[in-house]
C-alpha positions as CSV (number, residue, x, y, z in Angstrom):
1,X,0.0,0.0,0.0
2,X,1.1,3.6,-0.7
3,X,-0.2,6.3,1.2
4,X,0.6,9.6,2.2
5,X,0.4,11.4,5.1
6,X,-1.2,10.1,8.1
7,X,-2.8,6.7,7.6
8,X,-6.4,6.2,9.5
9,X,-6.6,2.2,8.4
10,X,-9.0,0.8,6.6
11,X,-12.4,0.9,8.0
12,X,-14.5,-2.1,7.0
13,X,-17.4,-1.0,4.6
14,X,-20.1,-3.2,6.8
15,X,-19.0,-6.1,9.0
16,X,-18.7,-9.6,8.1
17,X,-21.8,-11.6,7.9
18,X,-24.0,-8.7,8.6
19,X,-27.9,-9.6,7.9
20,X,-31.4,-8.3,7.5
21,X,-30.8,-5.2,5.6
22,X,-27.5,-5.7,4.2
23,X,-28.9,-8.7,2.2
24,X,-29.7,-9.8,-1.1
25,X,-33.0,-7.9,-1.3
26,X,-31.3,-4.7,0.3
27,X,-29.4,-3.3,-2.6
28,X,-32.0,-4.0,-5.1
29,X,-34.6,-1.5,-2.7
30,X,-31.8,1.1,-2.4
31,X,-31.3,0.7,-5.9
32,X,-35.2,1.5,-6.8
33,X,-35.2,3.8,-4.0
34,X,-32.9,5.6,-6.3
35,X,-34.8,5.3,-9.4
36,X,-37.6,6.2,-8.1
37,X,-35.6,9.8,-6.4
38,X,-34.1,10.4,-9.8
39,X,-37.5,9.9,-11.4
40,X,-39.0,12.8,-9.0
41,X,-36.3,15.1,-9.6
42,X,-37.1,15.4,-12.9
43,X,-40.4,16.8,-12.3
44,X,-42.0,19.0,-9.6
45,X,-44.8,16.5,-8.8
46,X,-45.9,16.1,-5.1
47,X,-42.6,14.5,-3.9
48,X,-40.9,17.1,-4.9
49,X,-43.0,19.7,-3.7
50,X,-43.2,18.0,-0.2
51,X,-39.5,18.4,-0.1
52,X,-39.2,22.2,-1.2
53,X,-38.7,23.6,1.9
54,X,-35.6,21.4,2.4
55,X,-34.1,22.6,-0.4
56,X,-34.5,26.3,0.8
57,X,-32.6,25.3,3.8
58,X,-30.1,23.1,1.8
59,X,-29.4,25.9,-0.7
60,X,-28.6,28.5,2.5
61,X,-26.6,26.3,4.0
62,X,-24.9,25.4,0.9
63,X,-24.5,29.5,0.0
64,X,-22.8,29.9,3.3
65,X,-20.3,27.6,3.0
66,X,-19.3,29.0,-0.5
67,X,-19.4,32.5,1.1
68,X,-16.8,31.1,3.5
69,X,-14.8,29.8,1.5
70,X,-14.5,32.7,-1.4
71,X,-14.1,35.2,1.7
72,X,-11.1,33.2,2.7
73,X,-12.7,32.6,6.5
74,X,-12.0,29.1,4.8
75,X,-8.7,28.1,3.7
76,X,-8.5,27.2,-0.2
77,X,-5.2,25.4,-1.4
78,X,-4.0,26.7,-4.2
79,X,-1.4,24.2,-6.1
80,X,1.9,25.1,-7.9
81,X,0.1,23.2,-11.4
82,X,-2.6,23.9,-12.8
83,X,-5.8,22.0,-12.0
84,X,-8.3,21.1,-14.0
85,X,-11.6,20.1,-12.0
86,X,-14.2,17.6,-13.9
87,X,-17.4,17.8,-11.9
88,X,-21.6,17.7,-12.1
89,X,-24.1,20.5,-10.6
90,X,-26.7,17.1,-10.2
91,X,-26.4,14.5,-7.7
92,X,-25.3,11.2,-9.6
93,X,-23.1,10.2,-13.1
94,X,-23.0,12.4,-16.0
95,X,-20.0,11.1,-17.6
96,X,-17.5,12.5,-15.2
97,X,-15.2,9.6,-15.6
98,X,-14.8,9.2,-19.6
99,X,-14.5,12.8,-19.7
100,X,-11.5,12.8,-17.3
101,X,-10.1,10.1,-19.6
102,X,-10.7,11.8,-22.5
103,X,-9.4,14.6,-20.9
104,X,-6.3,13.1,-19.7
105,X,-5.7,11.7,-23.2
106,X,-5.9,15.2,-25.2
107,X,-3.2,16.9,-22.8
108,X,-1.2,13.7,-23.0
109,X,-1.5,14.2,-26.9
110,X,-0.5,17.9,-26.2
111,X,2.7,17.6,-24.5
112,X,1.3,18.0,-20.6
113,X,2.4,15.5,-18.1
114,X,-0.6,15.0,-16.4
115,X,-1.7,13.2,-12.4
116,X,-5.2,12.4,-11.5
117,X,-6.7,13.5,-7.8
118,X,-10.2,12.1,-6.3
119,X,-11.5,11.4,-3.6
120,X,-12.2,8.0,-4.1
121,X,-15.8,7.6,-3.3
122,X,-17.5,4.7,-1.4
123,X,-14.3,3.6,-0.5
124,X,-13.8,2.1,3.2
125,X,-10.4,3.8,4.2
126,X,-10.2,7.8,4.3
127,X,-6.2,8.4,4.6
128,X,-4.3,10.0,1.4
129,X,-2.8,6.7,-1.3
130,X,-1.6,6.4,-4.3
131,X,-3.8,4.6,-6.5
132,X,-1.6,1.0,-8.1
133,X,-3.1,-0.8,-10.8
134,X,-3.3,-3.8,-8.5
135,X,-4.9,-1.7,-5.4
136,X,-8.0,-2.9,-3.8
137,X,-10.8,-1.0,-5.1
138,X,-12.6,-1.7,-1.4
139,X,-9.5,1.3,-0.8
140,X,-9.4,3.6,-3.2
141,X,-12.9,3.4,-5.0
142,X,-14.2,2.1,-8.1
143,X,-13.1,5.2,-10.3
144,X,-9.8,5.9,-9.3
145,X,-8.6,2.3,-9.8
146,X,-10.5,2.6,-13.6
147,X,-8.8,5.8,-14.1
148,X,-5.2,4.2,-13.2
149,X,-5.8,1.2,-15.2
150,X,-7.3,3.0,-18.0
151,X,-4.9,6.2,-18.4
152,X,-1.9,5.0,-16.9
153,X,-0.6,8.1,-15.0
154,X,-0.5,8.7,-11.0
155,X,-4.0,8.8,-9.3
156,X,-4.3,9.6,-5.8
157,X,-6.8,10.0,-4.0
158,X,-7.9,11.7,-0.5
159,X,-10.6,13.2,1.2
160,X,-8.7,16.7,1.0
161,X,-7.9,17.3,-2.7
162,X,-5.1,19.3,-2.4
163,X,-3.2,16.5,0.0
164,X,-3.5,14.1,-2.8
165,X,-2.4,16.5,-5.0
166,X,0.7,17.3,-2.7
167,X,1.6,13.7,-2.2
168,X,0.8,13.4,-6.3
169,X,3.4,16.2,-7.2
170,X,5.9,14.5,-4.4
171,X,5.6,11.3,-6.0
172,X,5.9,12.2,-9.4
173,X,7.3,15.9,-9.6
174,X,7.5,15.8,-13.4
175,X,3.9,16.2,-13.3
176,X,2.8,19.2,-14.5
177,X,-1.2,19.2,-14.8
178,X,-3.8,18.0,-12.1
179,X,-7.2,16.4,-13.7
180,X,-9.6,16.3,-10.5
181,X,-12.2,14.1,-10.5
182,X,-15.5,15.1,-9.2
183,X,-14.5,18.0,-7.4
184,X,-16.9,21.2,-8.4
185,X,-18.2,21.2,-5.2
186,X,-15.1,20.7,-3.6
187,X,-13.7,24.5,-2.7
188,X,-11.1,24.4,-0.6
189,X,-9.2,23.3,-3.7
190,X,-8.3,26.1,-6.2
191,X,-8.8,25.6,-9.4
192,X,-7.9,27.3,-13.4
193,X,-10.7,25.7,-15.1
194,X,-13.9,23.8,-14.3
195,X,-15.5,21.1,-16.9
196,X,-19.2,20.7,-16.5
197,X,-20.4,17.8,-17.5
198,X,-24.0,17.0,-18.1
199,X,-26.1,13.6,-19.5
200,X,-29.4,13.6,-21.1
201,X,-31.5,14.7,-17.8
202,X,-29.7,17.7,-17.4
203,X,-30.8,20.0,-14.0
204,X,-34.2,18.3,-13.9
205,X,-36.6,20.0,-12.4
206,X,-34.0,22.6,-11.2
207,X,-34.4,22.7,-7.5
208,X,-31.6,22.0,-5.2
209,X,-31.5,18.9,-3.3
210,X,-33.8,17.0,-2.0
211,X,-36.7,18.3,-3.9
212,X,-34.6,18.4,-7.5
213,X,-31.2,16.8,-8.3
214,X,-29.2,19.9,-8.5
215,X,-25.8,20.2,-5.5
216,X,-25.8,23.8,-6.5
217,X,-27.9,26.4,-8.5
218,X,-27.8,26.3,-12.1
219,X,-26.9,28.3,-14.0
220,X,-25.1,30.5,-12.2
221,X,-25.6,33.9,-11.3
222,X,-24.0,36.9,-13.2
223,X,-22.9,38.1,-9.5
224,X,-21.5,34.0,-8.8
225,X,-19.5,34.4,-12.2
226,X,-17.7,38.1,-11.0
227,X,-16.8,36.8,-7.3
228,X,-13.0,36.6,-6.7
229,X,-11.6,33.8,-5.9
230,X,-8.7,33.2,-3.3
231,X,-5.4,32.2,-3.7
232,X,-4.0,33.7,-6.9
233,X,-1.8,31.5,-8.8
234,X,1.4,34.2,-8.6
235,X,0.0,35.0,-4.7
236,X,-2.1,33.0,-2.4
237,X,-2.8,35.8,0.2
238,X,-4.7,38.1,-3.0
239,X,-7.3,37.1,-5.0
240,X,-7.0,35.5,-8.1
241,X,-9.3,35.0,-11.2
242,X,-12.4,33.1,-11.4
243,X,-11.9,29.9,-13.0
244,X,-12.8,29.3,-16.5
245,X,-16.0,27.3,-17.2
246,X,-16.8,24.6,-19.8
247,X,-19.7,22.7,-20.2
248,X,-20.1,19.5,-21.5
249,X,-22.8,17.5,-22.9
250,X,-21.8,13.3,-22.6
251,X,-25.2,12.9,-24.5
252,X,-28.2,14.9,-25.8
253,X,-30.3,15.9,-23.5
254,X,-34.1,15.3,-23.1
255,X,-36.3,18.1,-25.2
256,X,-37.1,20.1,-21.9
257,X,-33.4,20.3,-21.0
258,X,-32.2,22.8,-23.7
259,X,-28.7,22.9,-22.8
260,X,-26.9,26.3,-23.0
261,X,-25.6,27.9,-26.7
262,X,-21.8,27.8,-25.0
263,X,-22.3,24.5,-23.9
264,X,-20.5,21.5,-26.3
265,X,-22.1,17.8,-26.9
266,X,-20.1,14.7,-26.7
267,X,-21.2,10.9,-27.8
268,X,-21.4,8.1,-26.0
269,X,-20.7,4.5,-27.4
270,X,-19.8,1.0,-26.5
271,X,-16.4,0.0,-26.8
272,X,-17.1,-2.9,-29.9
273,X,-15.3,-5.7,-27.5
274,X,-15.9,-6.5,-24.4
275,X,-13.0,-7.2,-21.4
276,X,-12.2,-10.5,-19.6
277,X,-10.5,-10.6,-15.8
278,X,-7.3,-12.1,-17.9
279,X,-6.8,-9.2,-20.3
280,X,-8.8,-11.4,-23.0
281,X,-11.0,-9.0,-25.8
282,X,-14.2,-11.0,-27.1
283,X,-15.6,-9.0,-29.6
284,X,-19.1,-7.8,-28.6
285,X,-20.7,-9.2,-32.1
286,X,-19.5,-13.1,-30.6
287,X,-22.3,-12.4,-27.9
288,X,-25.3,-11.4,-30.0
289,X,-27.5,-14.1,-29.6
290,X,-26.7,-15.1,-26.2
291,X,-28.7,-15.0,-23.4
292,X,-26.7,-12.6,-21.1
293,X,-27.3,-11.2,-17.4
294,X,-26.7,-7.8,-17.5
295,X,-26.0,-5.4,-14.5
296,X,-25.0,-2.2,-13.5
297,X,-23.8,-0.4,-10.3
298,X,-23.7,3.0,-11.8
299,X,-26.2,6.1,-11.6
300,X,-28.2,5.2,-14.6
301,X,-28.1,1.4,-15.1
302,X,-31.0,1.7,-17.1
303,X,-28.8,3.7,-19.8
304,X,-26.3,1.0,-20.1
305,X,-28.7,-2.0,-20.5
306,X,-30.4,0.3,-23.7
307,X,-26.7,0.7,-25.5
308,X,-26.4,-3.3,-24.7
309,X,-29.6,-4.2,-26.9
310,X,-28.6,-1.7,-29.3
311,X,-25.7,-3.7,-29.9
312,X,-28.0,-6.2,-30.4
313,X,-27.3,-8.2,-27.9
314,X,-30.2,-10.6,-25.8
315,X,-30.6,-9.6,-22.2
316,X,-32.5,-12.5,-20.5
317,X,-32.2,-10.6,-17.4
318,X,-30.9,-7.1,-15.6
319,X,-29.8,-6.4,-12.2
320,X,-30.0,-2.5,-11.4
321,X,-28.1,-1.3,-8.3
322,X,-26.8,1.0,-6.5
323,X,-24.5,3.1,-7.4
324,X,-20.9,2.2,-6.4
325,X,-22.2,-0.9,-4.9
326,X,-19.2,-3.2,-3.2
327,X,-20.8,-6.2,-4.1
328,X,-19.0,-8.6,-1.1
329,X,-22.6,-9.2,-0.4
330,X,-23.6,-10.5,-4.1
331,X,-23.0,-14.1,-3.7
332,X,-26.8,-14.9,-3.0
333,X,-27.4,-12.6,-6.0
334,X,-25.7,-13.9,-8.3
335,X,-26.0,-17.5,-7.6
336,X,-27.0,-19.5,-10.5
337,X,-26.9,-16.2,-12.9
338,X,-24.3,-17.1,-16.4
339,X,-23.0,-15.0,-19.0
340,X,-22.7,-11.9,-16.2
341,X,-22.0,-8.4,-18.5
342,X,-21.2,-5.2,-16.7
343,X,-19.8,-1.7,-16.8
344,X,-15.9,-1.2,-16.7
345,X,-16.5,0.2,-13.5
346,X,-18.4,-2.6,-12.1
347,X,-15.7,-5.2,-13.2
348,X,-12.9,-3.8,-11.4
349,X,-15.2,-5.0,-8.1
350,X,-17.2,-7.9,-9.6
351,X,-14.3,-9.7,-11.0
352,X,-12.9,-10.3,-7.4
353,X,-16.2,-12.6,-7.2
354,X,-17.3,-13.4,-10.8
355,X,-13.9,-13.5,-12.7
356,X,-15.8,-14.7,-15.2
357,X,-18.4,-11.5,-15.8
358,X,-17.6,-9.7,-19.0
359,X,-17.0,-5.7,-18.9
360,X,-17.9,-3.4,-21.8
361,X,-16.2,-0.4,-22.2
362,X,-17.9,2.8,-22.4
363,X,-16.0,5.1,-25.4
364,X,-16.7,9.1,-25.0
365,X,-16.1,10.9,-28.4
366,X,-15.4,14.8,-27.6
367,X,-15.4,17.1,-30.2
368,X,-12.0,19.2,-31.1
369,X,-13.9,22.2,-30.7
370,X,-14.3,21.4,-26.9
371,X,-10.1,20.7,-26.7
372,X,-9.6,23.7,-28.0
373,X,-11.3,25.8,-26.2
374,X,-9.7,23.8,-23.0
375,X,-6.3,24.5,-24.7
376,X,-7.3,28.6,-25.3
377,X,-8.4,28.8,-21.5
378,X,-5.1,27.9,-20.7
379,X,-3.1,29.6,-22.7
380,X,-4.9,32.4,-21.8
381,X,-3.6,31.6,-18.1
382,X,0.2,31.3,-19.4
383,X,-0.1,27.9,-18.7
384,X,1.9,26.1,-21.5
385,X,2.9,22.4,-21.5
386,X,6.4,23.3,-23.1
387,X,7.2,25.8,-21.1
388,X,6.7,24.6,-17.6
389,X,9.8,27.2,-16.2
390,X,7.1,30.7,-17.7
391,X,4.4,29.8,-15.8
392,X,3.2,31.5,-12.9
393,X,4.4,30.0,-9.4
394,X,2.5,30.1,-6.2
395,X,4.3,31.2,-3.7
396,X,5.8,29.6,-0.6
């Protein structure tokens, strides 16, 4: 194991042998509590009414906190790299993983030497590690293990951003560009740019959690895009520039989510094999015809199954659950269930107990016009991947 800084241990994520509503027939009610939350969100039907007033109080609460943080009552970190945040204004996945490795790929492509920061979500331990291709995802969480298999460049991850991204740069000091996963929300980190990522449900009903989907108010206000932020890249006691927004698209979005005329639209596809535990890449036209078990731990497993049969292939049965789901309790599950097909993300847990379950690769094509506005907001910043010794350093 590598970690960094103080180590709490790994915490167990339930114990052993736990029953009643850690069984079998407990993830697949969380998992249509969830779909049926998601469902209300996009509407503002009774449900969502009832839970208005919570939203009021959420969206103070949530305002303070920024307040805090932008008045610098909070500390923000600021890094000596920049750092590019990939994040969602709605509660669950838009995309935010194949548009970090997208991401990562483009700067690779341009010359940038690039490290990966997340927090690692679900995951049972809560110190600062680096993320090994051969780490327990029980550790550091579904996503960062993908994202180190997948891109090959140094993840950690933390609970504080900016520790994994100290113990990153450390590690690996030729690094000179921080991709953060699923941090918008995350202020005490400083960020240069923020990518927005959006799928086809886009800010639902648009009221703040509980009674809509949305962590924050969208879009934001013309007074929200003036506010200074702290920690200047040159200074970190003066304020430095808001960061530069891009929004992204990972699919179209339903007709009553029009999505802004800045914003940019990506596509989604299968990957045309699919992935064994042994490296092995059966094409997905040998399973058509079939009769396959699909199932997904992800935000929309529903989204998954419909690119599956589009692909023509026969799904006998699916198994929604819930997101980031561990499955050490899947045995009962799964009993009896062949021909198991999954998301890349699933596999990287599933295989430690269904080595035989395919994965499916999800592909994210981003248009150049998206990259090169990423590569203008940069610029714009002095931030060059060839000319590391011109950029602006923070100081000590």
């Amino acid at each position: 194991m590598a970690a960094c800084g103080a180590s709490r241990g790994c915490v167990a994520a339930r114990p052993a042998g736990l029953a009643g509503p850690w069984s079998t027939a407990d993830p697949m009610l969380r998992a249509l509590i969830e779909r049926r939350l998601r469902a209300a969100w996009q509407r503002r039907g009774v449900l969502a009414r009832l839970l208005w007033p919570l939203s009021r109080l959420y969206g103070a609460l949530a305002a303070h906190r920024r307040r805090r943080y932008l008045s610098g009552a909070l500390p923000v970190a600021r890094l000596p790299v920049p750092v590019i945040v990939v994040g969602n204004v709605i509660v669950g996945g838009a995309g935010k993983t194949p548009t970090t490795l997208a991401l990562v790929a483009h700067l690779q492509a341009r010359g940038w030497r690039p490290g990966i920061v997340s927090r690692g979500h679900g995951r049972a331990s809560d110190d600062c590690r680096a993320v090994q291709p051969d780490s327990d995802p029980r550790e550091v969480g579904d996503e960062p293990l993908l994202l180190r298999r997948r891109a090959g460049v140094p993840v950690f991850v933390a609970r504080q951003r900016a520790q994994a991204g100290r113990a990153l740069l450390a590690a690996h000091p030729d690094t000179d560009v921080l991709v953060c996963d699923d941090g918008l929300q995350h202020l005490a980190l400083a960020r240069d740019l923020e990518v927005v990522v959006f799928d086809a449900r886009g800010c639902g009903n648009h009221w703040l959690l509980p009674a809509g989907p949305l962590r924050e108010p969208w879009p934001r206000s013309p007074a929200a895009a003036r506010e200074p932020w702290p920690g200047s890249p040159v200074d970190p006691r003066e304020p430095g520039p808001r960061p530069a927004e891009l929004v992204l698209w990972t699919e179209p979005p339903a007709p009553d989510q029009a999505p802004a005329p800045a914003a940019f639209g990506a596509t989604r596809a299968l990957a045309e094999h699919a992935l064994r535990a042994d490296g092995g890449r059966p094409p997905l036209a040998d399973l058509r015809g079939q009769p396959l078990t699909a199932l997904a731990a992800i935000a929309r497993p529903e989204a998954f199954f419909a690119m599956l049969r589009a692909a023509g292939l026969t799904l006998t049965d699916t198994l929604a659950l819930p997101d980031h789901y561990d499955f050490d309790s899947c045995s009962r599950l799964l009993d009896g269930r062949q021909n198991l097909i999954c998301t890349e993300k699933d596999a990287v847990k599933l295989w430690r107990h269904r080595p035989d379950a395919l994965a499916v690769p999800l592909r994210l094509q981003v248009p150049a016009a998206f990259f090169a506005a990423l590569d203008e907001r940069l610029a714009a910043r002095g931030y060059h991947p060839a000319s590391r010794a011109d950029r602006p350093t923070a100081a000590p």
